[in-house]
PATINU-502072 format. One line per field, with one value per residue (C-alpha): residue in one letter; y, z, x. Coordinates in pm, 1 decimal. Each point is the difference from the previous one (the first is absolute). Layout:
! PATINU-502072
residu (a, ...)
Y (Y, ...)
Z (Z, ...)
X (X, ...)
! end
This chain:
! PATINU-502072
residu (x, x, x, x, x, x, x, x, x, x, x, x, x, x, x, x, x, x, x, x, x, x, x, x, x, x, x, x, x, x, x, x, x, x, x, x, x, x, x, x, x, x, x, x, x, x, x, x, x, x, x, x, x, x, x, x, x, x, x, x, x, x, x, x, x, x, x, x, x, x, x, x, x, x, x, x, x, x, x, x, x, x, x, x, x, x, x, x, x, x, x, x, x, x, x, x, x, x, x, x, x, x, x, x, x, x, x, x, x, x, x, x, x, x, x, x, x, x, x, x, x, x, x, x, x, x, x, x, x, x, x, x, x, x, x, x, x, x, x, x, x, x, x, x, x, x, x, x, x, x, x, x, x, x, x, x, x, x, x, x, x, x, x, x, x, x, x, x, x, x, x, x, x, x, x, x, x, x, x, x, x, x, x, x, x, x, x, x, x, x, x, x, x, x, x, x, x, x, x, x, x, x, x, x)
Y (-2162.0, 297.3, 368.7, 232.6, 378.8, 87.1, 325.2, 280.4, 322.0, 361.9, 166.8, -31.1, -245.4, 96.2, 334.2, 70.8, 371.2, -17.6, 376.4, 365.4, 271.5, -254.7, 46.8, -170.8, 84.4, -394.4, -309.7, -231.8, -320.3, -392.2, -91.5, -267.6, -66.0, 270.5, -151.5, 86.9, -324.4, 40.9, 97.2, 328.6, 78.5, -151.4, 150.9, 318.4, 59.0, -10.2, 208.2, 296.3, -4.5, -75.8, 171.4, 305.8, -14.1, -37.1, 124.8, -304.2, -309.8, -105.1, -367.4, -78.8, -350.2, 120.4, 183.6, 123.0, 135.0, 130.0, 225.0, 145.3, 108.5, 195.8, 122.5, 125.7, 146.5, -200.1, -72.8, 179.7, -259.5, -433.1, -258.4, -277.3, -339.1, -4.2, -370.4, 76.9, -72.6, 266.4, 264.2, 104.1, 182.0, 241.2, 136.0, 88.3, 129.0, 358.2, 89.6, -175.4, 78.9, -225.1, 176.8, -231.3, -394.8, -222.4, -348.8, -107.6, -336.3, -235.7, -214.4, -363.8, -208.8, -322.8, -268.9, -27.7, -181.7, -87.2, -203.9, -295.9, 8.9, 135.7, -374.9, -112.2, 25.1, -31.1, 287.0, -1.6, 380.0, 250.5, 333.9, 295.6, 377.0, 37.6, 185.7, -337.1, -247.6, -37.8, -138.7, -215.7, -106.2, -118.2, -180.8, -29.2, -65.0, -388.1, 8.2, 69.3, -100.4, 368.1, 317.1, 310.9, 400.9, 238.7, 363.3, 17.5, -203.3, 23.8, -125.8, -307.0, -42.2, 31.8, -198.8, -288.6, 4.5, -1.1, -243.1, -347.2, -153.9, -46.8, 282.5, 234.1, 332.1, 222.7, 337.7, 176.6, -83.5, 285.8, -108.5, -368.2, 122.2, 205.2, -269.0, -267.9, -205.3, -254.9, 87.7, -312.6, 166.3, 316.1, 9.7, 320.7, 214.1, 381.4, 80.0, 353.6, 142.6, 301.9, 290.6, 282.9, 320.6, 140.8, 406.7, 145.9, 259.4, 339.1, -68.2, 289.1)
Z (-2456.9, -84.9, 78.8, -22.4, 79.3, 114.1, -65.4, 185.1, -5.3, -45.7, 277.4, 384.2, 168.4, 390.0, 171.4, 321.3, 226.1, 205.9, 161.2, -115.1, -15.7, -152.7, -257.9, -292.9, -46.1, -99.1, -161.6, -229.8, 19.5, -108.8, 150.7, -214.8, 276.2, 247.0, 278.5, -57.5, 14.6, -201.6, 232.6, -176.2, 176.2, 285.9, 13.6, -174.1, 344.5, 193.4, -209.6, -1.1, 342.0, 184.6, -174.0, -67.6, -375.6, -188.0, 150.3, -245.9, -180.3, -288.9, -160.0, -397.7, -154.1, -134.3, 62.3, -312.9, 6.2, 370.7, -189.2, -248.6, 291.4, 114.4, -343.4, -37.3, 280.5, 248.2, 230.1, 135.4, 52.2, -131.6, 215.9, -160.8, 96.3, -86.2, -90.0, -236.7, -324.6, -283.9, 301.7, -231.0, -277.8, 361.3, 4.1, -375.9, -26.3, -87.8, 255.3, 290.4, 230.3, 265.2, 363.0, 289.0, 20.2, 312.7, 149.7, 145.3, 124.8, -232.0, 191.2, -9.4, -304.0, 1.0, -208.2, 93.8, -99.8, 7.8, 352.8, -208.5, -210.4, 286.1, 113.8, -330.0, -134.0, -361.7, -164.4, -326.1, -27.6, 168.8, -81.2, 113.2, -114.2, -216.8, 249.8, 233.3, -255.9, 184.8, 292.7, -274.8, -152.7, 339.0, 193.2, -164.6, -358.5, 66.3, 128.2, -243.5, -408.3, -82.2, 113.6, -77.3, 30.8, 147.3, -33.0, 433.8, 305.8, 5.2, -329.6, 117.9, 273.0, -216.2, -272.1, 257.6, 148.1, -349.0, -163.6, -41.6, 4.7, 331.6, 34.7, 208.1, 49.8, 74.1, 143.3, 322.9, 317.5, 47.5, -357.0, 112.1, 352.2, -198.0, -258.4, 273.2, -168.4, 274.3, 12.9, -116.5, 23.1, 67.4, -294.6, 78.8, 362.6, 8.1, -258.4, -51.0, -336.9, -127.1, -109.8, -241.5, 21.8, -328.6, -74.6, -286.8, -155.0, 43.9, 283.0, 226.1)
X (1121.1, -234.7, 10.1, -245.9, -50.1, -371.9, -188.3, -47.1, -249.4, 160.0, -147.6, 115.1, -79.2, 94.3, 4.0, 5.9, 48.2, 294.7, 55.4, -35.0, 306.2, 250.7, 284.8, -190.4, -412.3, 36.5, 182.0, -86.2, 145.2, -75.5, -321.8, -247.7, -294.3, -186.3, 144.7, 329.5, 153.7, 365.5, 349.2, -43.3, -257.0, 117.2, 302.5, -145.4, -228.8, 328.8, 167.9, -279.9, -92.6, 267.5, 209.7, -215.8, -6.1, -305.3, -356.5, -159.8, 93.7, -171.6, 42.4, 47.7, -7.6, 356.0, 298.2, -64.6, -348.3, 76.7, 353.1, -285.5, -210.8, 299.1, 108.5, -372.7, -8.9, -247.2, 251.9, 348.7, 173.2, 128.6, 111.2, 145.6, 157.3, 364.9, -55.0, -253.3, 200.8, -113.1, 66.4, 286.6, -262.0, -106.0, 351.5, 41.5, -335.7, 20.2, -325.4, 96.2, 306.7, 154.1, -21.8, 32.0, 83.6, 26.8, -15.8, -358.1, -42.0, -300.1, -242.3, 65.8, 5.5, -169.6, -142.9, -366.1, -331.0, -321.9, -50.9, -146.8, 367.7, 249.6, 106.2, 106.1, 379.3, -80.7, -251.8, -114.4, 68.8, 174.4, -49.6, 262.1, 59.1, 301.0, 228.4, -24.3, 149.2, 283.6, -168.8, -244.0, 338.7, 165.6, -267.7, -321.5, 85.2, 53.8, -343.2, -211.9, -16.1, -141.1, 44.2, -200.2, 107.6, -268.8, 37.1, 46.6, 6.4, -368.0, -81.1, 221.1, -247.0, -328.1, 154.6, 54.1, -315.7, -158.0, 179.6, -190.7, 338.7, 202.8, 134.0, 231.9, 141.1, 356.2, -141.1, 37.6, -113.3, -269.8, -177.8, 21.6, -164.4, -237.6, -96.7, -100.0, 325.6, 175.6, 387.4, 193.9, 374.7, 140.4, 252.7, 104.6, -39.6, 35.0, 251.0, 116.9, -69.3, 113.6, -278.0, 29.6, -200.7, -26.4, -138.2, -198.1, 276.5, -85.5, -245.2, -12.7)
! end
């Protein structure tokens, strides 16, 4: 089995106006196509609006390069996933400061493909972001001789659709729907996920 990490650009990728005369100018969050496609965003839109806290959200191909636009000083505010695994380097960071968490509930999981692929059991390659191994590990893994890692749930979906092979894809519902990708199984429906909101220090 192989694993592989692909690349991503260093400038945003989604933004989008939500509402003026909000707490945060705007937040940054994880974001790798200009539709908008990740539960960051998803869950980000919820969070800003609804919740009156962020009057824009911009999109980053990684946590990472969305926590410099903060520390920089492009944007007020971070939202990360809690499930996001290197979230621990956010609180130690001596720029950025912890301010708000809570539980948001993620689109769907699912294991989609191509329509010409989505009646077959077996694929030749499945390919999945990192922080949904554990639904790889328990009911697709069996399936498949090789898996691949994209850097989000929409990579998944463009690396199935380009793969030559028979391929498949773990993502979320909306980027399945927005990809043209047939649902095979929902492996995972509306699970709550925690969310950290994380401040530049010394932001006025």
């Amino acid at each position: 089995m192989t694993a592989q990490i692909d690349g991503y650009q260093e400038t945003a990728a989604f933004s989008t106006e939500i509402t003026p005369a909000m707490r945060y100018r705007s937040a940054a969050t994880l974001a790798d196509d200009p539709a908008g496609l990740t539960c960051s965003v998803t869950v980000g839109m919820r969070w800003a609006a609804a919740q009156g806290r962020a009057g824009r959200l911009v999109g980053y191909p990684s946590f990472e390069l969305a926590a410099t636009s903060v520390k920089d000083g492009r944007h007020d505010a971070l939202l990360v996933a809690g499930a996001y695994p290197e979230i621990r380097s956010f609180f130690f960071d001596p720029r950025l400061r912890a301010v708000e968490a809570f539980v948001s509930t993620l689109p769907d999981m699912v294991l989609a493909a191509p329509e010409e692929h989505a009646a077959l059991h077996r694929f030749d390659t499945v390919h999945y972001h990192p922080a949904t191994r554990v639904l790889f590990e328990a009911g697709v893994e069996s399936r498949t001789d090789d898996a691949v890692q994209a850097m989000s749930n929409s990579a998944a979906c463009r690396g199935a659709l380009e793969n030559p092979r028979i391929a498949a894809a773990i993502t979320n519902r909306t980027c399945a729907d927005h990809y043209g990708l047939e649902i095979i199984e929902v492996l995972s429906a509306g699970t709550p996920m925690s969310f950290v909101v994380f401040e530049r220090r010394n932001q006025q």
